[in-house]
MOPAC internal coordinates of N, CA, C and O (Angstrom, degrees):
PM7 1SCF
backbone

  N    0.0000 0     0.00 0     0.00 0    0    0    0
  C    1.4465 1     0.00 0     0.00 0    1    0    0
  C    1.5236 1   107.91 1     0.00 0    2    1    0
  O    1.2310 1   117.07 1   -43.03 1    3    2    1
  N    1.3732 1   123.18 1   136.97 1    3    2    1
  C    1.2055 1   133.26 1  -163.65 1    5    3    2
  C    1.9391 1   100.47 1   -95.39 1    6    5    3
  O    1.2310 1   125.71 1   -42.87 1    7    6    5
  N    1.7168 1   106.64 1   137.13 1    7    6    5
  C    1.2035 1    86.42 1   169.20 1    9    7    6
  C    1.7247 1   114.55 1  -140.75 1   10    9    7
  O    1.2310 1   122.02 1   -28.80 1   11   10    9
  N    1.6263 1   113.73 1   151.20 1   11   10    9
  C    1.0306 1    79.39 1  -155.56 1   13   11   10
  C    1.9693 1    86.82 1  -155.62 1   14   13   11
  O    1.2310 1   118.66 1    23.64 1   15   14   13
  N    1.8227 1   120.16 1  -156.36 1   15   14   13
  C    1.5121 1    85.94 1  -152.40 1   17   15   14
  C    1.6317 1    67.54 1  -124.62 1   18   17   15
  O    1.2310 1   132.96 1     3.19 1   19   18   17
  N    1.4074 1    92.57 1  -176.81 1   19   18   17
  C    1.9868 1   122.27 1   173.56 1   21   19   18
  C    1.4228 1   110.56 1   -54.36 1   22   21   19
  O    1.2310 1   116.02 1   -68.13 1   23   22   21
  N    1.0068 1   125.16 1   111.87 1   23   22   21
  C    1.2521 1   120.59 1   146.75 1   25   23   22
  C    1.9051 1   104.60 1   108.71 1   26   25   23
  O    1.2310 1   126.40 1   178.70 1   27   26   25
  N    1.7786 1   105.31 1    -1.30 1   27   26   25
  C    1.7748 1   133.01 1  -179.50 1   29   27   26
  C    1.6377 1    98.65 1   -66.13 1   30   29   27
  O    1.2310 1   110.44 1   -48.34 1   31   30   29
  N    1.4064 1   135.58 1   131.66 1   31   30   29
  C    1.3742 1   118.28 1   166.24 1   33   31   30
  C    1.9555 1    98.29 1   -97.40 1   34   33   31
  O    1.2310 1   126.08 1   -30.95 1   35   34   33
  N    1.2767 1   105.91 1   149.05 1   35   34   33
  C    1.2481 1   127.00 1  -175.13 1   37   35   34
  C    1.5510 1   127.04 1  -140.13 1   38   37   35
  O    1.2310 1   126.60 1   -31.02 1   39   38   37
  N    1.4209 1   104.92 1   148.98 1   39   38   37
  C    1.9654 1    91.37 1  -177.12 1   41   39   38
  C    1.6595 1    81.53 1  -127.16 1   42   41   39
  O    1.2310 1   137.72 1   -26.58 1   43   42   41
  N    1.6850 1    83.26 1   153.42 1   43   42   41
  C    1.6293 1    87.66 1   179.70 1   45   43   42
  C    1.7516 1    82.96 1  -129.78 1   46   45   43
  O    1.2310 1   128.46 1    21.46 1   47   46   45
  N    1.9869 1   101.32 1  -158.54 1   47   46   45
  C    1.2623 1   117.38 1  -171.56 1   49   47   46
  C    1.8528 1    90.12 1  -124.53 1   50   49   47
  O    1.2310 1   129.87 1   -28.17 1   51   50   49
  N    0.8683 1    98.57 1   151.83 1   51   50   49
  C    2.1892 1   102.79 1   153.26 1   53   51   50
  C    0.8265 1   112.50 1   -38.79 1   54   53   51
  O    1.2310 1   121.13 1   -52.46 1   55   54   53
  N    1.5756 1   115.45 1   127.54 1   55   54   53
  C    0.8306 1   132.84 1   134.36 1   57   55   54
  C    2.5201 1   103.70 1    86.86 1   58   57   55
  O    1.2310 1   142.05 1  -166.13 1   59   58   57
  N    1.6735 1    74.79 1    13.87 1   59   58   57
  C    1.3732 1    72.40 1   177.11 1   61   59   58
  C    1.6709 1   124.45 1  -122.07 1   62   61   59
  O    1.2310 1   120.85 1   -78.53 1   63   62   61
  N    1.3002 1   115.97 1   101.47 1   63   62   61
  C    1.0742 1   120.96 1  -161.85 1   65   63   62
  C    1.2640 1   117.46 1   -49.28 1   66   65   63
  O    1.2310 1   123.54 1   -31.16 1   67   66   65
  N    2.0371 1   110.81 1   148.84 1   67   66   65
  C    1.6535 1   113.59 1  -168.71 1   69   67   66
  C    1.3703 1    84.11 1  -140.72 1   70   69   67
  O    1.2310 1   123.46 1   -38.04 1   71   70   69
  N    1.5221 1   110.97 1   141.96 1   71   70   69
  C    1.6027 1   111.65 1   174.88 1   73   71   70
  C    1.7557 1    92.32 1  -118.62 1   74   73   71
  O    1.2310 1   130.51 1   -12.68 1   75   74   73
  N    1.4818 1    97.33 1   167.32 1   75   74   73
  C    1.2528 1   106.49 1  -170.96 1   77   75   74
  C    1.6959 1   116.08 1  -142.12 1   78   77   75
  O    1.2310 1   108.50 1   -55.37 1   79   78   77
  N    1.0252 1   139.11 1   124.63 1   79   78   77
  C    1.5894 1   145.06 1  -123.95 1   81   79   78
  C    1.6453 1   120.68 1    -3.00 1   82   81   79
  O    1.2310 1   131.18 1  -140.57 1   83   82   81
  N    1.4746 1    96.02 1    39.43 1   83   82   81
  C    2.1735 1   107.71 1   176.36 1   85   83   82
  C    2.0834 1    84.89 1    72.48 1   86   85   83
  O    1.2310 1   114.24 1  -148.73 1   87   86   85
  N    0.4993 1   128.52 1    31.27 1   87   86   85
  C    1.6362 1   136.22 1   165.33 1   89   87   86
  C    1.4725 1   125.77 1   -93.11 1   90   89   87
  O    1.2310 1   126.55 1   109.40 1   91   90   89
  N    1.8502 1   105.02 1   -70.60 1   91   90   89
  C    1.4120 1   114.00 1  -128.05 1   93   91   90
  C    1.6266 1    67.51 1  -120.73 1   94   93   91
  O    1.2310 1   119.18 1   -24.04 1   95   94   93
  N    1.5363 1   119.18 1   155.96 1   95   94   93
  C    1.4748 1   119.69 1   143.26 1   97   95   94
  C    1.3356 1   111.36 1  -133.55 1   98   97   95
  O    1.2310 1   118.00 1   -75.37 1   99   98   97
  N    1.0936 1   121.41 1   104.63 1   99   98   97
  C    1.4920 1   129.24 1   150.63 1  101   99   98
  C    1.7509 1   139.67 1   -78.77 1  102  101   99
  O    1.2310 1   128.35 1   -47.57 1  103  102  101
  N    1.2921 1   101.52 1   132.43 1  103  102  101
  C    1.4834 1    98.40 1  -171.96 1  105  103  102
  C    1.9459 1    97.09 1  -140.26 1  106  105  103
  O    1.2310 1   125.89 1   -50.99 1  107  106  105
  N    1.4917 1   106.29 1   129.01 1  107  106  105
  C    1.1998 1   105.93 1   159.53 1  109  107  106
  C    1.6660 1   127.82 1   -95.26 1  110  109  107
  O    1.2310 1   126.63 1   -31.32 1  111  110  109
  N    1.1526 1   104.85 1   148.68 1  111  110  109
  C    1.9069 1   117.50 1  -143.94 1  113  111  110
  C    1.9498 1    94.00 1   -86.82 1  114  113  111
  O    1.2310 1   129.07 1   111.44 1  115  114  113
  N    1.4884 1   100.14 1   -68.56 1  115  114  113
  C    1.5719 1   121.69 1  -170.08 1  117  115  114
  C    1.3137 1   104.62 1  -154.23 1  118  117  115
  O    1.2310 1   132.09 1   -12.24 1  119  118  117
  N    1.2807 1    94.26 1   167.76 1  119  118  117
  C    1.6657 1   110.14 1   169.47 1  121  119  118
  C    1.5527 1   105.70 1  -109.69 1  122  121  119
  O    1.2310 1   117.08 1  -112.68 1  123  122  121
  N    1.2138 1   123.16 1    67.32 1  123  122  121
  C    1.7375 1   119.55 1  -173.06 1  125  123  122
  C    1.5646 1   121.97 1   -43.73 1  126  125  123
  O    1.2310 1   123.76 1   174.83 1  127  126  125
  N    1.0896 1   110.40 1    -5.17 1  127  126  125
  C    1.7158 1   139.77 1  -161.37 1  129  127  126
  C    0.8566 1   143.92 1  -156.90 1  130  129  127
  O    1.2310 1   118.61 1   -77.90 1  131  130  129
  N    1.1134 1   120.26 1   102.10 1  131  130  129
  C    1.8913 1   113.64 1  -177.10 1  133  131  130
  C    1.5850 1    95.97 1  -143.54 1  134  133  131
  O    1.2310 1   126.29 1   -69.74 1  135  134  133
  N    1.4568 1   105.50 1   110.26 1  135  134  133
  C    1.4276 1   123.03 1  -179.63 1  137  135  134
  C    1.3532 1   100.66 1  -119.89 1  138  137  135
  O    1.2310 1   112.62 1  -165.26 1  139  138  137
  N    1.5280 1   131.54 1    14.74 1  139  138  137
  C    1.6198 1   123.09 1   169.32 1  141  139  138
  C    1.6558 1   125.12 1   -62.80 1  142  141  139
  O    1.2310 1   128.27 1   -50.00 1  143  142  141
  N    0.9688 1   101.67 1   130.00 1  143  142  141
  C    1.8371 1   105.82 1  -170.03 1  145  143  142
  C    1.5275 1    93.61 1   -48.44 1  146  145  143
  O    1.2310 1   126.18 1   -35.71 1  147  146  145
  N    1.4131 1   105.73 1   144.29 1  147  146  145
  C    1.6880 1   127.38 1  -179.44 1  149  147  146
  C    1.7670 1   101.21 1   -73.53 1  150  149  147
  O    1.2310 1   123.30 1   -65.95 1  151  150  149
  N    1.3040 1   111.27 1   114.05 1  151  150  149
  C    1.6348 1    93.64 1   168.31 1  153  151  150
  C    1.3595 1   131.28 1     2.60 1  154  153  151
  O    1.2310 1   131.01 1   103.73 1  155  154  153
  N    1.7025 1    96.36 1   -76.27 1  155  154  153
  C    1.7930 1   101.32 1  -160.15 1  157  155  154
  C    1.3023 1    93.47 1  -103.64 1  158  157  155
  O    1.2310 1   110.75 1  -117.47 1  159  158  157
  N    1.6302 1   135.01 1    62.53 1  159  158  157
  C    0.8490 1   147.31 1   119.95 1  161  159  158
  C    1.6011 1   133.58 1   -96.31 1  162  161  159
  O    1.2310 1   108.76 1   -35.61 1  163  162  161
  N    1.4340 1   138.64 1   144.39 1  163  162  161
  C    1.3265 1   133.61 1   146.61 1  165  163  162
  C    1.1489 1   128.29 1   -63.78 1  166  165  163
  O    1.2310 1   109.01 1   -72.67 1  167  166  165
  N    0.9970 1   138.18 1   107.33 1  167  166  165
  C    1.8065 1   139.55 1   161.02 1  169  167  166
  C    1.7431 1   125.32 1   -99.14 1  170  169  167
  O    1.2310 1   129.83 1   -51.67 1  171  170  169
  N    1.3019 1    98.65 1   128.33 1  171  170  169
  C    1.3469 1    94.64 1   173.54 1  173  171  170
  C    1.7619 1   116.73 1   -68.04 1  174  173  171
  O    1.2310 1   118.96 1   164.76 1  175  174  173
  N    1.5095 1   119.60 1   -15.24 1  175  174  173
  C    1.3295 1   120.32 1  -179.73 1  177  175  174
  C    1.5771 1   100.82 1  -128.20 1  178  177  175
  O    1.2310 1   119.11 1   -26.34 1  179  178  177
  N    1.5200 1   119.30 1   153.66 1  179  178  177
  C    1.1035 1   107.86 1  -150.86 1  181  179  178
  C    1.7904 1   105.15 1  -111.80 1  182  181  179
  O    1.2310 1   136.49 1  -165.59 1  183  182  181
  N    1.3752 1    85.68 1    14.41 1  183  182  181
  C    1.7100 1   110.45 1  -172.34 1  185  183  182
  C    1.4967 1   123.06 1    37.76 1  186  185  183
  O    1.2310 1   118.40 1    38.93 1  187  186  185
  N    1.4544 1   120.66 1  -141.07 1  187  186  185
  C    1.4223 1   132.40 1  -154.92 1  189  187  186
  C    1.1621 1   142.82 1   166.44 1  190  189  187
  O    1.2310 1   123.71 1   -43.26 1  191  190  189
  N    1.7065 1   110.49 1   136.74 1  191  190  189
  C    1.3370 1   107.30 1  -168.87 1  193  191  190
  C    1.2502 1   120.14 1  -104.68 1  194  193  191
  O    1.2310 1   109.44 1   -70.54 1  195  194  193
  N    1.7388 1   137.39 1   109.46 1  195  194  193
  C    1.3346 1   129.35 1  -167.75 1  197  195  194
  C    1.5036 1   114.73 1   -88.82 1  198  197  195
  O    1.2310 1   100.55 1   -33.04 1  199  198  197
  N    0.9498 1   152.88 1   146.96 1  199  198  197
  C    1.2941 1   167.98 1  -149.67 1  201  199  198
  C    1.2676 1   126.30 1  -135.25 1  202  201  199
  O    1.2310 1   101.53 1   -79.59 1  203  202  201
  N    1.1537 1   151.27 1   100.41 1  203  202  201
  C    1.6047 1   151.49 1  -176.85 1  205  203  202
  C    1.2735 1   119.06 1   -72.63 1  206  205  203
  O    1.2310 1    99.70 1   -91.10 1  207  206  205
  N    1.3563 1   154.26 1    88.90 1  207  206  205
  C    1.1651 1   153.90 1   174.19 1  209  207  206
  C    1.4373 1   131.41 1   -63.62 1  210  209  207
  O    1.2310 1   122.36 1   -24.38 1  211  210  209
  N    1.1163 1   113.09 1   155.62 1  211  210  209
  C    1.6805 1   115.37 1   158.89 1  213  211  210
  C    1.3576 1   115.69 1  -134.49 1  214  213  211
  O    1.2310 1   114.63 1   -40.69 1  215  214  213
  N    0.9734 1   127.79 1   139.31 1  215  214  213
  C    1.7468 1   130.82 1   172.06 1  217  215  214
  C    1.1058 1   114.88 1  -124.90 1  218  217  215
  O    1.2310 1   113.29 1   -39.21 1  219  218  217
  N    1.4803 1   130.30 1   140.79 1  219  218  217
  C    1.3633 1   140.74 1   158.07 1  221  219  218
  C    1.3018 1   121.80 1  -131.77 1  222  221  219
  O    1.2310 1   108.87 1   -49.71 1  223  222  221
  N    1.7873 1   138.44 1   130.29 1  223  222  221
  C    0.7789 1   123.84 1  -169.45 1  225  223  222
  C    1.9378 1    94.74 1  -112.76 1  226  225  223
  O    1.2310 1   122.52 1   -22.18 1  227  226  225
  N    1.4709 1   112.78 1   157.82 1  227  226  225
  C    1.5441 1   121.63 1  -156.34 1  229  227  226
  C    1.5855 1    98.64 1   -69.65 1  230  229  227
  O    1.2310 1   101.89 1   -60.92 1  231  230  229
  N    1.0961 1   150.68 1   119.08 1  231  230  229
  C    1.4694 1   166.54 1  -176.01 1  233  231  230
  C    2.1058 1   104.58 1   107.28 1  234  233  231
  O    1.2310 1   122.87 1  -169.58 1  235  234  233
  N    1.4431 1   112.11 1    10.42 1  235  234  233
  C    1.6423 1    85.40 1   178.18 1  237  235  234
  C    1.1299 1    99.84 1  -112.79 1  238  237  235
  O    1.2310 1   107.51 1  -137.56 1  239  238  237
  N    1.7048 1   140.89 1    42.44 1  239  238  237
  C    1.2865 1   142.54 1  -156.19 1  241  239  238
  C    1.9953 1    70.60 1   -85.02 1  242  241  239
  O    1.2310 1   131.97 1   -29.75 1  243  242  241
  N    1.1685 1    94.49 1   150.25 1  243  242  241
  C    1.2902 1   142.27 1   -17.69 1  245  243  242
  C    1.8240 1   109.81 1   -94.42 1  246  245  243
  O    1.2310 1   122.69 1  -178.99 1  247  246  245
  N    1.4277 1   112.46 1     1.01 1  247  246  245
  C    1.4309 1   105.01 1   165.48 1  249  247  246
  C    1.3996 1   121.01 1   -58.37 1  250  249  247
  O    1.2310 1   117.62 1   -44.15 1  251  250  249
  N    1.4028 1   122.13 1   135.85 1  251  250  249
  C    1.4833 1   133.38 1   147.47 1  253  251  250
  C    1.3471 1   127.07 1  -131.18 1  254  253  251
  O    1.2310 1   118.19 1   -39.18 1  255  254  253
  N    1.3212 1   121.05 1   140.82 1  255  254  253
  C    1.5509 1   139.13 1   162.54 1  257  255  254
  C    1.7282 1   132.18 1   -43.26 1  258  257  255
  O    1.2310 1   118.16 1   -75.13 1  259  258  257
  N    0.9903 1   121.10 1   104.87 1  259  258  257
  C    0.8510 1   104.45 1  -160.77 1  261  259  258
  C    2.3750 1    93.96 1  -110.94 1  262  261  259
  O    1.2310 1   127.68 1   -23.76 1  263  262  261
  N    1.6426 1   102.82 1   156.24 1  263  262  261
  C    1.5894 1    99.27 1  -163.22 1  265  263  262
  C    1.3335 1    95.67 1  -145.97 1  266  265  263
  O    1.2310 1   121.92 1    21.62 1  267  266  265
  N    1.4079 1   113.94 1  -158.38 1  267  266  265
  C    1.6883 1   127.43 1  -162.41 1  269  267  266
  C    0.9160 1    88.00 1  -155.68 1  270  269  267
  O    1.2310 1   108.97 1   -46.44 1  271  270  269
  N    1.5725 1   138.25 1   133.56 1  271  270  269
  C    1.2648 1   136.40 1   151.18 1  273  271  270
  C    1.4125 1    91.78 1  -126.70 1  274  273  271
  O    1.2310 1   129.01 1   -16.59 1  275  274  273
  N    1.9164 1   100.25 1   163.41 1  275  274  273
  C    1.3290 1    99.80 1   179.95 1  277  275  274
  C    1.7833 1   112.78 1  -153.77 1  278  277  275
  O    1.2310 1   100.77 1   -25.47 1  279  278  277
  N    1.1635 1   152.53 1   154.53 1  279  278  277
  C    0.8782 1   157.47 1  -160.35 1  281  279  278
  C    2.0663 1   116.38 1   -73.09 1  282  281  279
  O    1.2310 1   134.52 1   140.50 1  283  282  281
  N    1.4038 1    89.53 1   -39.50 1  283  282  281
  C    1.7218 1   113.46 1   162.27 1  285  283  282
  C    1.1687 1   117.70 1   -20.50 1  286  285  283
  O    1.2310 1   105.30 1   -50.83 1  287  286  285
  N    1.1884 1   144.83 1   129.17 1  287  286  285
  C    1.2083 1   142.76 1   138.31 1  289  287  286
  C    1.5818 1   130.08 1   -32.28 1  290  289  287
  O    1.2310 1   133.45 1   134.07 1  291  290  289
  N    1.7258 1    91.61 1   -45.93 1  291  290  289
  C    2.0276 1    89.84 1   174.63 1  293  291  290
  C    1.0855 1   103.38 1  -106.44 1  294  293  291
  O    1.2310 1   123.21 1  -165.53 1  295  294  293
  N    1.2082 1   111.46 1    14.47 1  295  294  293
  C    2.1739 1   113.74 1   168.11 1  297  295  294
  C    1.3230 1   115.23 1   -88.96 1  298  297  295
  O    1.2310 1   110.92 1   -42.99 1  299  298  297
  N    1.0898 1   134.68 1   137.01 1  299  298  297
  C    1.4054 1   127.06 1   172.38 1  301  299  298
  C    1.6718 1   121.23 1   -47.28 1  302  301  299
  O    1.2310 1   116.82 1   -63.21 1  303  302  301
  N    1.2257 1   123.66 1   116.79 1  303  302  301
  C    1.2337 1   143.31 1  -172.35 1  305  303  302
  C    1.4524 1   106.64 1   -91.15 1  306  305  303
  O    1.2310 1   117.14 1   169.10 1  307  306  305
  N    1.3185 1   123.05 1   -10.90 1  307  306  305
  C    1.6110 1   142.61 1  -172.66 1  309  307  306
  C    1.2196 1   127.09 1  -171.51 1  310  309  307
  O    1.2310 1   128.61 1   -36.09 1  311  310  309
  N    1.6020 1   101.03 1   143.91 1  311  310  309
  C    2.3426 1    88.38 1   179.09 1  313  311  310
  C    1.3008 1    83.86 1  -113.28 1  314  313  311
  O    1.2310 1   123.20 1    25.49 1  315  314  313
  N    1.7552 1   111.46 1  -154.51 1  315  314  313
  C    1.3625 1   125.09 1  -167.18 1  317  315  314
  C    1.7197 1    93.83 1  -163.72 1  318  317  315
  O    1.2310 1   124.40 1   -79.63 1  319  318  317
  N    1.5346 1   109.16 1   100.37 1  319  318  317
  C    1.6209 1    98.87 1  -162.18 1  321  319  318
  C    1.6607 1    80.30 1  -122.90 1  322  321  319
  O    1.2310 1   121.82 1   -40.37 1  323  322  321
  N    1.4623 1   114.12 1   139.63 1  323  322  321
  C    1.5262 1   117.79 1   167.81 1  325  323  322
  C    1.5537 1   112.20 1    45.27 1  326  325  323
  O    1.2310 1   124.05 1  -140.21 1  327  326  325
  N    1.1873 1   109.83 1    39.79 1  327  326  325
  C    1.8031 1   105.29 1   173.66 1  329  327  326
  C    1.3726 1   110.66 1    85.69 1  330  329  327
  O    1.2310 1   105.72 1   166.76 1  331  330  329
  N    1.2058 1   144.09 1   -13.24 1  331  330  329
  C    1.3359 1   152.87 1  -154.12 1  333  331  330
  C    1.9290 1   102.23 1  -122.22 1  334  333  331
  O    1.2310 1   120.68 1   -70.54 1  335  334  333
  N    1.3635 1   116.31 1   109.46 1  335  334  333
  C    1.3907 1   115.92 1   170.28 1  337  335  334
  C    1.5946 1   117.14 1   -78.05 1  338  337  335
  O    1.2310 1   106.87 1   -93.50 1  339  338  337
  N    0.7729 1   142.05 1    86.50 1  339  338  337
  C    1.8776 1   143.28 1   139.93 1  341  339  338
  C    1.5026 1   130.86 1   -43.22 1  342  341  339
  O    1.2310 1   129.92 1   -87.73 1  343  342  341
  N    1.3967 1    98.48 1    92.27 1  343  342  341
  C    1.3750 1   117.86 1  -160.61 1  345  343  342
  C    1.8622 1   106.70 1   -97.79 1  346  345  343
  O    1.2310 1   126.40 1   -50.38 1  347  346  345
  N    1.3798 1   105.31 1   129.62 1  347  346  345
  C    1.8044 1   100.53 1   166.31 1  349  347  346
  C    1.1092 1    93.90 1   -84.47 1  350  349  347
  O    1.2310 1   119.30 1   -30.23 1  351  350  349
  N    1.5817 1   118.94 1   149.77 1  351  350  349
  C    1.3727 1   127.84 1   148.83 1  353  351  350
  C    1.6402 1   106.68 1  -127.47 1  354  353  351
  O    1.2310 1   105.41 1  -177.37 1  355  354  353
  N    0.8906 1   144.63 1     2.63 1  355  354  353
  C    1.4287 1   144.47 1   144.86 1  357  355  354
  C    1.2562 1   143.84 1  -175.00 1  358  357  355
  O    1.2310 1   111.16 1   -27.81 1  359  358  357
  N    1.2080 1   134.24 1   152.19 1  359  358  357
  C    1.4798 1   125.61 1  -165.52 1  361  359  358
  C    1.6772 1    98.17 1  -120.27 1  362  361  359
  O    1.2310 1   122.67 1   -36.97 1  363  362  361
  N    1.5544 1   112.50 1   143.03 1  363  362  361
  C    1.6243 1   128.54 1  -161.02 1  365  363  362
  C    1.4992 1    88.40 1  -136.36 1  366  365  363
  O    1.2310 1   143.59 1   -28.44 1  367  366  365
  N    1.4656 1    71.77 1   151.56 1  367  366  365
  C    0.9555 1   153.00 1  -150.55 1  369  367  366
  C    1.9722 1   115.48 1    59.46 1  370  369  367
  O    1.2310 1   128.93 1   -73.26 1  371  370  369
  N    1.3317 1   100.40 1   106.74 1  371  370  369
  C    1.9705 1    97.64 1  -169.29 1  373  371  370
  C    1.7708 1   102.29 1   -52.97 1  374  373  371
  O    1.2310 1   128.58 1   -23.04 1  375  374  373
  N    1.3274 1   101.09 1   156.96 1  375  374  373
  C    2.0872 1    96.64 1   175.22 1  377  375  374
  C    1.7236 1    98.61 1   -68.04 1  378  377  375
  O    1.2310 1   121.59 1   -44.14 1  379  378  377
  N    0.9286 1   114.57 1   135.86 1  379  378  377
  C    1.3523 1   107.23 1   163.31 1  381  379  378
  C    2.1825 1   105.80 1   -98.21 1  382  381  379
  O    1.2310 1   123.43 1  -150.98 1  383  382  381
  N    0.9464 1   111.02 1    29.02 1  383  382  381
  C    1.5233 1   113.84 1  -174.73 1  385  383  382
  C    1.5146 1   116.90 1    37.46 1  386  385  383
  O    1.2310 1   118.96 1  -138.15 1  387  386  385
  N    1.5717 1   119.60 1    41.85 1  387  386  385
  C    1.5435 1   129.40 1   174.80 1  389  387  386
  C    1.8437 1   103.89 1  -107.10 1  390  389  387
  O    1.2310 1   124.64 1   143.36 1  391  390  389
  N    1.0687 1   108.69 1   -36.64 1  391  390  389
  C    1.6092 1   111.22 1  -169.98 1  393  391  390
  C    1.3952 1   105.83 1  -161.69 1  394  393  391
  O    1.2310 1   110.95 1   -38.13 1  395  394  393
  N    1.2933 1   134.63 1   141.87 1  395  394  393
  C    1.3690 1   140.82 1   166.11 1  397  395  394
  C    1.6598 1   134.38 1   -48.30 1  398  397  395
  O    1.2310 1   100.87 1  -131.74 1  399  398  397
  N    1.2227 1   152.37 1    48.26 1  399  398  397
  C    0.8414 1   147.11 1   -99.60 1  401  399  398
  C    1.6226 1   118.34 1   -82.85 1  402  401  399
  O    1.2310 1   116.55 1   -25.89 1  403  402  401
  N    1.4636 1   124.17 1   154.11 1  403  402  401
  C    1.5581 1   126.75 1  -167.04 1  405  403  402
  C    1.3365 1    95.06 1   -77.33 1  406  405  403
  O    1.2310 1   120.17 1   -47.74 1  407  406  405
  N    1.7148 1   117.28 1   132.26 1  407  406  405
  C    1.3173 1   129.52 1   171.51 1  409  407  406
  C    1.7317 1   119.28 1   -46.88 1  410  409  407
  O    1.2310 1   120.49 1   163.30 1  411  410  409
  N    1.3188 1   116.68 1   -16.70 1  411  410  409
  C    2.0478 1   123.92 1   179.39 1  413  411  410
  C    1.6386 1    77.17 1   -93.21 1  414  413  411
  O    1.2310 1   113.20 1   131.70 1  415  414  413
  N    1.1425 1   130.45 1   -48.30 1  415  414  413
  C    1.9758 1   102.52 1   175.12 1  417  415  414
  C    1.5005 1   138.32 1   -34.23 1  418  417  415
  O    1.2310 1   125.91 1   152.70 1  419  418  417
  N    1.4043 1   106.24 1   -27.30 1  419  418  417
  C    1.5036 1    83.10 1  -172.73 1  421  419  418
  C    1.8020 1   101.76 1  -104.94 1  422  421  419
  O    1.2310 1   127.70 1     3.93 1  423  422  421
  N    1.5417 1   102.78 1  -176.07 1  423  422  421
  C    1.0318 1   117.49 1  -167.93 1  425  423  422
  C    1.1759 1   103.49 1  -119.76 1  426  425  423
  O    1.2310 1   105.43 1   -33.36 1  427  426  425
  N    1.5215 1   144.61 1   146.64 1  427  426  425
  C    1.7825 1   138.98 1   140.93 1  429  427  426
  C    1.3939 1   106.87 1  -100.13 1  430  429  427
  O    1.2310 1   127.14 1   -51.10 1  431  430  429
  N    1.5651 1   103.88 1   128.90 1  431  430  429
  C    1.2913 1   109.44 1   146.71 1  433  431  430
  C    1.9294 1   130.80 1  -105.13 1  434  433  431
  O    1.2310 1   137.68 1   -41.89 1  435  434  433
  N    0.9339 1    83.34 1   138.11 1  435  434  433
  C    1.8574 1    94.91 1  -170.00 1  437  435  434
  C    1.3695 1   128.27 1  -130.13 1  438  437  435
  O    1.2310 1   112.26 1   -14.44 1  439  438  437
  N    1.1472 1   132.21 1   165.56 1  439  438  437
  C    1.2384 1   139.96 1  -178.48 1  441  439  438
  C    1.5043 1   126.72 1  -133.73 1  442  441  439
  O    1.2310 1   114.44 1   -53.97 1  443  442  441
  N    1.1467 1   128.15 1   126.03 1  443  442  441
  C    1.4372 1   119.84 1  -174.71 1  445  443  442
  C    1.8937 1   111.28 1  -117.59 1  446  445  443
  O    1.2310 1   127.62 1   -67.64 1  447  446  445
  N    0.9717 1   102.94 1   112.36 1  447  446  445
  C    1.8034 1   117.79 1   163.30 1  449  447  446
  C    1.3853 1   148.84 1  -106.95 1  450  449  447
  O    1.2310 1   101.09 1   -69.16 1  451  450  449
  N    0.8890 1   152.01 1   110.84 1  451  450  449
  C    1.2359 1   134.51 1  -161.46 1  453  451  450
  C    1.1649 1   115.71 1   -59.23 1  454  453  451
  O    1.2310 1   111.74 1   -46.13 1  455  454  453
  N    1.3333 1   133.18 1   133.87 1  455  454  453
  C    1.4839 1   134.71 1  -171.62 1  457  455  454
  C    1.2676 1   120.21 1   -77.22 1  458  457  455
  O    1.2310 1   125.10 1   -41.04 1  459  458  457
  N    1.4304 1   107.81 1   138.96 1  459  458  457
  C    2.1306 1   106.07 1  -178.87 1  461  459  458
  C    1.2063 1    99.01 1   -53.85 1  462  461  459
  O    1.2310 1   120.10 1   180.00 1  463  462  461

């Protein structure tokens, strides 16, 4: 388990849990989606990568939250669960439009803050 502080940006793997100042635990699930234009392609839309979440905050063992984040502009780019903001800031490996990529391929990077 990865650990790390408020406001640190970080990339993890699926399904592999990251805690964040002994507080927050976040884990991303899948990427159910990735419709982002392939590099060496043209697109008229510039598509998107959606993301499956989990959240737990430290005393709700064993409840957690589960969310959608997504790369989109009018998709949520962040939630706000128990005072704590959980922000995507990117999904890895971009398509390069050669092959479809294996779901243990990609990466999220994220950020966790406490919310104003």
């Amino acid at each position: 388990m990865g650990a790390h502080r408020f406001g640190e940006v970080f990339t993890t793997a699926a399904e592999k849990p990251e805690i964040v100042d002994e507080k927050v635990f976040v884990s991303y699930q899948e990427v159910p989606e990735d419709s982002r234009c392939p590099k060496s392609v043209t697109c008229v839309w510039q598509g998107a990568a959606t993301v499956k979440m989990i959240a737990m905050v430290e005393g709700d063992q064993p409840n957690t939250h589960a969310f959608q984040l997504a790369t989109a502009p009018e998709v949520a780019r962040s939630a706000i669960y128990k005072g704590y903001r959980i922000e995507l800031i990117d999904v890895s490996p971009y398509p390069d439009g050669q092959a479809k990529l294996s779901p243990d391929a990609y990466r999220v990077t994220l950020r966790v803050t406490r919310a104003p």
